[in-house]
N, C-alpha and C positions, 0 to 999 in steps of 0.2 A: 515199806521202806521206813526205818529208823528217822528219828528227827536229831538233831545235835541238841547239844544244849544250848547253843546261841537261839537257835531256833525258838526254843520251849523260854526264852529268856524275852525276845522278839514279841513271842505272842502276848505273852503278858502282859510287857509295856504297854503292846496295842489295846486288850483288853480293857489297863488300866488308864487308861489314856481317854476311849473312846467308849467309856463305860454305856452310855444311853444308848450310842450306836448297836455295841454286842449286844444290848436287851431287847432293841427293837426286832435284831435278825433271830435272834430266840426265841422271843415271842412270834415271829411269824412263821417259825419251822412248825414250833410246836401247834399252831392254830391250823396250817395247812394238812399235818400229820395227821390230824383230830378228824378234821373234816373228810381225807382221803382213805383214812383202814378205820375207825373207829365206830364215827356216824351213827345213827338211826335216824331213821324219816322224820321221826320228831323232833331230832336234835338241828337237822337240816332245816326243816321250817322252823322253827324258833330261830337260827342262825340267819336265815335268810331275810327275818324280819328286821331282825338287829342291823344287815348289814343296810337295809333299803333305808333305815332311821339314820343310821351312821351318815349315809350318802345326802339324806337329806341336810343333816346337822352341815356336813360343811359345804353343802350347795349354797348356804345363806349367810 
């Protein structure tokens, strides 16, 4: 389905409006995407260490 041009005007705004927002959901498509087709075992533990260091960082 086609979008109007209000639409394509709409998202923009939103975009330009809630800039840190769009980047945070961007950033987490693109890191879920990585992890879900891309991966290697290696990249998986390397990631999984980062995430348990992350987890610590704002446990504290």
């Amino acid at each position: 389905m086609a979008m109007t041009e209000a639409q394509h005007l709409a998202i923009n705004k939103y975009r330009r409006k809630n800039r840190a927002r769009t980047q945070y959901i961007n950033r987490k498509s693109v890191a879920k995407n990585f992890i879900l087709k891309d991966a290697t075992a290696n990249d998986l533990t390397m990631l999984l260490n980062c995430i348990k260091q992350r987890q610590h960082e704002l446990s504290n």
